[in-house]
C-alpha positions in Angstrom: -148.2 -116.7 -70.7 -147.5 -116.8 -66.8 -149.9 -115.3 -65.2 -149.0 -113.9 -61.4 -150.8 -115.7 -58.2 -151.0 -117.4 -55.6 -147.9 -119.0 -54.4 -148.1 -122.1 -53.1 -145.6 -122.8 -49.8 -144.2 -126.1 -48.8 -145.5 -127.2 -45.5 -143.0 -127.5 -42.5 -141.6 -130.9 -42.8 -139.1 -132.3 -39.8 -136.9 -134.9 -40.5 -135.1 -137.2 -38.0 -131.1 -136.8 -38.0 -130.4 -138.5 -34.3 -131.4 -140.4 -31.9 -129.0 -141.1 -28.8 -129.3 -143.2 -25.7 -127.5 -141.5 -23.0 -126.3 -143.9 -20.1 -124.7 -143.1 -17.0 -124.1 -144.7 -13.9 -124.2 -141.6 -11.2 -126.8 -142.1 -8.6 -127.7 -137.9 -9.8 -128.4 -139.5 -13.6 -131.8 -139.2 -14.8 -135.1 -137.1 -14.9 -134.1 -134.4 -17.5 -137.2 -132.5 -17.8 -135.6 -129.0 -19.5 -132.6 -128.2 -21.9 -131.0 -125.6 -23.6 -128.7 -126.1 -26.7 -126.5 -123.3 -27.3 -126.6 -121.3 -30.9 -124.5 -123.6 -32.7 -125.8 -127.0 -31.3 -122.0 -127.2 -29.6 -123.4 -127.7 -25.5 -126.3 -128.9 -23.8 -127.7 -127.7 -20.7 -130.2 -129.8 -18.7 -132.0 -129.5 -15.5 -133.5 -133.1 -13.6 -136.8 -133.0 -11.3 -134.3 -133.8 -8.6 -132.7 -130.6 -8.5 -129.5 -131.3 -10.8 -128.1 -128.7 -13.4 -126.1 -130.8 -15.7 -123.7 -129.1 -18.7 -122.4 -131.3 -21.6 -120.4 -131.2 -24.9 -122.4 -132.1 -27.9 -120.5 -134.6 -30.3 -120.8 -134.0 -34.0 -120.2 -136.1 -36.9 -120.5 -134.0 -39.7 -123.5 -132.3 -38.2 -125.0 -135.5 -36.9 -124.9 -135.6 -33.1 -123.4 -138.8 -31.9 -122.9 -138.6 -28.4 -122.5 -136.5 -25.3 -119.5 -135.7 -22.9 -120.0 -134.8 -19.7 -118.9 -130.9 -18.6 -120.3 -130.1 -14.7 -122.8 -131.3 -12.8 -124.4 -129.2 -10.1 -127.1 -129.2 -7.2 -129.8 -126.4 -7.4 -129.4 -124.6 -4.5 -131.1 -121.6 -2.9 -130.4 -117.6 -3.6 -128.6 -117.7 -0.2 -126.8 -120.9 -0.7 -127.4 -124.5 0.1 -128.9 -127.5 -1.6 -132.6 -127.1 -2.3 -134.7 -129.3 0.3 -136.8 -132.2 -1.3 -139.7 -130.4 -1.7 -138.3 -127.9 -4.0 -136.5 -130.1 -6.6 -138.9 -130.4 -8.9 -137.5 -128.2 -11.6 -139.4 -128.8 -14.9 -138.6 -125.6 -17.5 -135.5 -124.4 -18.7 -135.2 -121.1 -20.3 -131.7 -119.5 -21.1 -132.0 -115.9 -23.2 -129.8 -114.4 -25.6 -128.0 -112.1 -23.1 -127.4 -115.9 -21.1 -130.0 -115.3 -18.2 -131.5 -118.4 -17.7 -134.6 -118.7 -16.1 -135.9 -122.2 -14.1 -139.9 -123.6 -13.3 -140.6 -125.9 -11.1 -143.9 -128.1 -10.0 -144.5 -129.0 -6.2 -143.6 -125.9 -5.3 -145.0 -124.2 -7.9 -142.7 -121.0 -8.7 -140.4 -119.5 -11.7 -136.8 -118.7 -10.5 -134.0 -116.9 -11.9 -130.7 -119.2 -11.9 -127.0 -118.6 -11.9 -125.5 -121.0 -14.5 -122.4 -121.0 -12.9 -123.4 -122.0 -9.2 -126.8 -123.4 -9.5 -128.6 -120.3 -7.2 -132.0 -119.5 -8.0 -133.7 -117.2 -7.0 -137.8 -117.1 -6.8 -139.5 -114.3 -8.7 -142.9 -113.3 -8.3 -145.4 -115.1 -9.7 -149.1 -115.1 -11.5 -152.0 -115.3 -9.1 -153.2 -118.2 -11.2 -149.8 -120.4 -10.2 -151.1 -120.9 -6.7 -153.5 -123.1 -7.8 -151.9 -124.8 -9.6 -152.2 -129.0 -9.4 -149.7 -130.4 -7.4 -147.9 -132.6 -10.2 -149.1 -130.9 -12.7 -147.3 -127.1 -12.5 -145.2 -125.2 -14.9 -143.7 -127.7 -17.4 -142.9 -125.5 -20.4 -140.7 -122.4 -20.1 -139.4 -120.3 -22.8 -138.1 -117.1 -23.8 -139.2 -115.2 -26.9 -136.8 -113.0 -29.0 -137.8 -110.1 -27.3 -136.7 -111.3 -24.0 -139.9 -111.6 -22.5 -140.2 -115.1 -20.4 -143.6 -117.1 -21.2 -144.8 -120.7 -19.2 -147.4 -122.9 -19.4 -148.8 -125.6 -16.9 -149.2 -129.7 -18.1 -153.2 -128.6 -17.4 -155.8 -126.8 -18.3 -158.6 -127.7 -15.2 -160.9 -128.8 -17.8 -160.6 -131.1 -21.3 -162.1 -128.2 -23.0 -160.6 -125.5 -21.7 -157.4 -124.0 -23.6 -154.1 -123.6 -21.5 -152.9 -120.4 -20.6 -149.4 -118.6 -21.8 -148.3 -116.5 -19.2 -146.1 -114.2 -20.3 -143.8 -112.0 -18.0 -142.6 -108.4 -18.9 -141.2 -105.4 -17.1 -141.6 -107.9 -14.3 -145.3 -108.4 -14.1 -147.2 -111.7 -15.7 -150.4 -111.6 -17.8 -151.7 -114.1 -19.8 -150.5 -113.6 -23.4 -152.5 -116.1 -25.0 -154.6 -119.8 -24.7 -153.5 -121.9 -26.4 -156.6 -124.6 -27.8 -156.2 -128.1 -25.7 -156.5 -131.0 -28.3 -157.4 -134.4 -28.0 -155.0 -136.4 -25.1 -151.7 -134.6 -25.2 -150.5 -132.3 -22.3 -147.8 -129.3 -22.5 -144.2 -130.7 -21.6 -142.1 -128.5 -23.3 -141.9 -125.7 -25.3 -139.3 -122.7 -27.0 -139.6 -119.8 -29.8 -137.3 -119.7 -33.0 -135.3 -116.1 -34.2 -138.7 -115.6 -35.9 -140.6 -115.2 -32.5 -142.7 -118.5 -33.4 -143.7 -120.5 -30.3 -143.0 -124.4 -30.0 -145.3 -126.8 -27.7 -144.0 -130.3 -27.4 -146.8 -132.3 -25.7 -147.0 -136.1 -25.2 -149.7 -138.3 -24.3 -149.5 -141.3 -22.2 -151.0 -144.8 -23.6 -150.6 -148.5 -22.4 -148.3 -149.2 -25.2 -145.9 -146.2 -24.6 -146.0 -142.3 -24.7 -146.9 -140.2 -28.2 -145.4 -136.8 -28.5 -146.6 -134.1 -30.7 -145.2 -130.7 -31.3 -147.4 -127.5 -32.4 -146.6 -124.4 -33.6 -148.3 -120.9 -33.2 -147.6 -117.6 -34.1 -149.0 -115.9 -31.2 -149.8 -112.4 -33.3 -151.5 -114.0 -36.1 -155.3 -114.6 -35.8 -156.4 -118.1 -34.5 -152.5 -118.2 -33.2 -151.3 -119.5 -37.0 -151.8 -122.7 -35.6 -149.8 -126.0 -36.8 -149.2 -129.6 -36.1 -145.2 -130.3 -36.7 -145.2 -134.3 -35.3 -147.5 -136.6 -34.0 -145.7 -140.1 -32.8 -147.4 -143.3 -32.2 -147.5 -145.0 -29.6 -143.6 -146.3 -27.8 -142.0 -144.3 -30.7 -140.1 -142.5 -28.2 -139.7 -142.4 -24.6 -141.2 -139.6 -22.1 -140.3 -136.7 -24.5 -140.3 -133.4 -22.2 -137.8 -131.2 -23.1 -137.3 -129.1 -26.4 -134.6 -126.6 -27.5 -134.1 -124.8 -31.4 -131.4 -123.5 -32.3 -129.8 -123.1 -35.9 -126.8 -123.3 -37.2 -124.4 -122.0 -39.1 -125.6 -122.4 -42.0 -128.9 -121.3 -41.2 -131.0 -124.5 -40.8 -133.3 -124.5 -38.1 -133.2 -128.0 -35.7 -135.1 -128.8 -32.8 -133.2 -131.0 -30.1 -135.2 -133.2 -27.6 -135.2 -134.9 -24.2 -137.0 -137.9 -22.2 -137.8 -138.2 -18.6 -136.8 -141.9 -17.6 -138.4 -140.8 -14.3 -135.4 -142.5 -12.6 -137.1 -145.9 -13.5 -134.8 -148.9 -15.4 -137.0 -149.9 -17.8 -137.6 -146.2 -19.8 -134.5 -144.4 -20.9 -132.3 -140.5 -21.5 -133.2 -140.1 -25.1 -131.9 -137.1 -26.9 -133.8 -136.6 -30.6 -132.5 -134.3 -32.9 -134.8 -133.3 -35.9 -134.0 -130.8 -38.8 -137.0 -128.4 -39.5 -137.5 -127.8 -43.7 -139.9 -125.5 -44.8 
């Protein structure tokens, strides 16, 4: 006799499918704090903390991503025109919607700007009263926009180890705090982006003297205690300085989560671009 129940459901699982080391020799090559993949996983779209909007082909093998060619590279420049002065580089979030606006933060200067793709003007939209005191180094890093359109960030901290970070959320043009996320051992918000289902991803990463961890969490934002759950935890040195993340799916459905490092323009850490496939 089979009796009806409970059904049991497979947890998440993510499995690796690439890991590329991306080289190149341009004095503007490096610090890639925020990307974008597009819907199929064909282009990538990254921003560096010194002010660089970079486009590039994705190269497939069956799937696999093998490589990247570059497409345009960019300054960020100001609404008006002109390259943004040194104290307003520091772009850390990219956000890019499904009507294509695209949405930058940066730390420093703490502020959220809209961007023009195609000539690398942004232009500064009101903030939260909250982002003002906001630490220096330590601003917006994650940026991301749900289904709905609305545009969420969070900053790297919190102000106190116990003390959950806020998810700022901005609709009809006003910010509020959507929800707080619950601040876990060492790790600190890099990254972050929703899936079609309106499910919100946190990359975070940790650093240790043997290397940086990442971990990525996942909440559903209208589910009691946030639906919360742990996707990857690395180890010590199993990656570099994992800070940006992008999800896309493709055509067949499968939902893949695409990665970059931070080499913080230093020789001896690395542009790493992890690709993982998300089962569940």
């Amino acid at each position: 006799m089979i009796c009806a129940g409970h059904v049991a459901r497979a947890e998440p699982v993510l499995e690796l499918t690439a890991n590329v080391i991306w080289e190149r020799k341009e004095p503007w090559f490096g610090g890639f704090s925020g990307i974008e993949v597009d819907a199929q996983g064909r282009s990538m779209t990254v921003i560096s903390d010194r002010g660089r909007l970079v486009t590039t082909r994705m190269i497939r093998d069956d799937g696999r991503l093998e490589g990247l060619q570059l497409v345009t590279q960019t300054p960020l420049k100001y609404a008006k025109g002109g390259q943004l002065g040194p104290r307003f580089t520091d772009a850390e979030g990219l956000a890019v919607g499904a009507e294509g606006q695209a949405y930058i933060s940066f730390e420093l200067t703490h502020r959220v700007a809209q961007l023009d793709p195609e000539t690398g003007q942004t232009r500064v939209l009101g903030g939260h009263a909250d982002f003002d005191a906001l630490q220096i180094n330590s601003g917006l890093e994650a940026l991301a926009i749900d289904p709905d359109g609305a545009l969420f960030a969070l900053p790297e901290r919190s102000g106190e180890e116990t003390r959950p970070f806020p998810l700022y959320a901005r609709r009809a043009g006003q910010w509020d705090i959507a929800a707080r996320i619950p601040r876990r051992g060492p790790f600190l918000p890099v990254g972050a982006d929703f899936d079609s289902a309106g499910r919100f991803y946190l990359l975070e990463r940790a650093l240790t003297p043997l290397g940086f961890r990442s971990r990525i969490r996942r909440f559903n934002l209208a589910a009691p205690a946030l639906g919360e759950a742990t996707l990857l935890t690395t180890g010590p040195g199993r990656f570099d300085n994992l800070e940006g993340l992008s999800i896309w799916e493709d055509a067949q459905g499968h939902r893949h989560l695409t990665l970059i490092s931070d080499d913080n323009f230093y020789r001896i850490q690395r542009t790493q671009i992890v690709e993982f496939t998300l089962t569940e």
